[in-house]
C-alpha positions in Angstrom: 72.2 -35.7 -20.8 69.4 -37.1 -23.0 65.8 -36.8 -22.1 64.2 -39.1 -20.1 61.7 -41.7 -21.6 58.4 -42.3 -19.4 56.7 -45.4 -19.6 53.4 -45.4 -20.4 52.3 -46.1 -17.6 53.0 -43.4 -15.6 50.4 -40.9 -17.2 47.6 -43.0 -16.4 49.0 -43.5 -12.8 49.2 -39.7 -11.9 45.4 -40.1 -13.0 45.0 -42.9 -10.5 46.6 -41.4 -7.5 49.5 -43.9 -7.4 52.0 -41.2 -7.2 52.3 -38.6 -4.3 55.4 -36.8 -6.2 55.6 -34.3 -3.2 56.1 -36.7 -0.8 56.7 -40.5 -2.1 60.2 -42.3 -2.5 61.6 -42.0 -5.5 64.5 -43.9 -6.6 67.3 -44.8 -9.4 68.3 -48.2 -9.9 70.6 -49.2 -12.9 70.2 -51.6 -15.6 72.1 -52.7 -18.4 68.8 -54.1 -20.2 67.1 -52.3 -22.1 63.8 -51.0 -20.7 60.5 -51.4 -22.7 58.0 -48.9 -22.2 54.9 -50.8 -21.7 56.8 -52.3 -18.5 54.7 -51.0 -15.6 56.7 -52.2 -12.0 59.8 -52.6 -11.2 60.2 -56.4 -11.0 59.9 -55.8 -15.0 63.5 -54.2 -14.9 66.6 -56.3 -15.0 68.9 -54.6 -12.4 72.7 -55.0 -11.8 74.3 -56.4 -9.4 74.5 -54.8 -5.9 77.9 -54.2 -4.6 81.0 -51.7 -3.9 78.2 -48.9 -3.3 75.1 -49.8 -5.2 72.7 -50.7 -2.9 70.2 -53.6 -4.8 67.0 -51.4 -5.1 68.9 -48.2 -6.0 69.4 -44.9 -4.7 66.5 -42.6 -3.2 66.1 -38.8 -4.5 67.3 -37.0 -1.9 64.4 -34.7 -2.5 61.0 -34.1 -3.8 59.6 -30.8 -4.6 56.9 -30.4 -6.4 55.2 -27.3 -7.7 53.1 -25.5 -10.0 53.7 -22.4 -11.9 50.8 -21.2 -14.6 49.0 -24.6 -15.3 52.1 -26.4 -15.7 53.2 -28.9 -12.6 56.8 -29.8 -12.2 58.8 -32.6 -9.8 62.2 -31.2 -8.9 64.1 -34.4 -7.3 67.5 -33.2 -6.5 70.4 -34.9 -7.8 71.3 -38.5 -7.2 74.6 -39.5 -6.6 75.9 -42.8 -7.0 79.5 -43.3 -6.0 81.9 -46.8 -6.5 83.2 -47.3 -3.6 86.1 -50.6 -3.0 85.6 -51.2 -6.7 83.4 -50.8 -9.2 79.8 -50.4 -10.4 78.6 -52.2 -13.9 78.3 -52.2 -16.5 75.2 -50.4 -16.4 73.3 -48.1 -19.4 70.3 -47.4 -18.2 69.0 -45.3 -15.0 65.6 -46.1 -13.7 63.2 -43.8 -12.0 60.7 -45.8 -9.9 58.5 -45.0 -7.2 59.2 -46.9 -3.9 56.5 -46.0 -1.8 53.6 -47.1 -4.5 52.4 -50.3 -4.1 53.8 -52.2 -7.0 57.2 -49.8 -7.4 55.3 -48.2 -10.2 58.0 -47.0 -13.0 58.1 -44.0 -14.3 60.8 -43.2 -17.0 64.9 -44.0 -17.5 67.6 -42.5 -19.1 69.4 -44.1 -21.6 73.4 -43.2 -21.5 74.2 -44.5 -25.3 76.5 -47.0 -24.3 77.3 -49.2 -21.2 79.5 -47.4 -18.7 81.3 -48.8 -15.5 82.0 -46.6 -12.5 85.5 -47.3 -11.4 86.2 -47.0 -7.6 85.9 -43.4 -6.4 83.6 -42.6 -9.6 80.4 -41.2 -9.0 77.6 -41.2 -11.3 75.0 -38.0 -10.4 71.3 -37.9 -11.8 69.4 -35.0 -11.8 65.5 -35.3 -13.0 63.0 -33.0 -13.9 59.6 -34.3 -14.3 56.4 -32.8 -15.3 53.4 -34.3 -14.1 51.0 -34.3 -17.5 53.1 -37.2 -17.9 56.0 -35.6 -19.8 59.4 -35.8 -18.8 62.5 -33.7 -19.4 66.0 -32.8 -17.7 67.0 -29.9 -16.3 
């Protein structure tokens, strides 16, 4: 999978305390619009439709663990796993990690797939992000 693009915004809102990474909601939703990366909330992004097991909103991480080793911190957030279920899901290109429990649903990066993809029924889609808290972000 390709690395994930942050928005901008989400090094300046580790800064601000927006994001409790150990312990907030963090959550995928798909898009099939491009994301810009001065957006900054999730009303910015142009979800898809909810239906045959996407819930509107998206899909929560099923965990958050965050830790430090030598100066560098790192959010582990399991794997989500999106499944179509009594048909299908899409089109969709785009994943979006947000933060639920902030305020606003302050973004913080997506993944871009190349092209749009629908998830026929009994596909599943799993997301697995790594994200390091100086703002960076990268895949495991």
């Amino acid at each position: 999978m390709a690395a994930m693009t942050k928005f901008n915004c989400f090094a300046q809102d580790i800064g601000r305390k927006v994001h409790n990474l150990n312990a907030d909601v963090l959550k995928f939703m798909l898009s099939n619009v491009l994301p810009v990366v001065g957006n900054t909330v999730k009303a910015n992004i142009t979800e898809i439709a909810a239906g045959n097991g996407y819930t509107a909103g998206g899909h929560a991480l099923p965990t958050n663990t965050y830790v430090q080793a030598a100066g560098v911190a790192k959010l582990d957030g399991g794997s989500c796993i999106i499944t179509a279920a009594g048909g299908s899901i899409g089109p969709a290109r785009y994943a979006v990690l947000y933060n639920d429990t902030a305020a606003n649903d302050e973004l913080i990066g997506w993944y871009d797939y190349g092209s749009s993809f629908t998830l026929l029924d009994g596909e599943s889609l799993t997301i697995k992000p790594t994200v390091l808290a100086d703002g960076y972000l990268q895949v495991t």
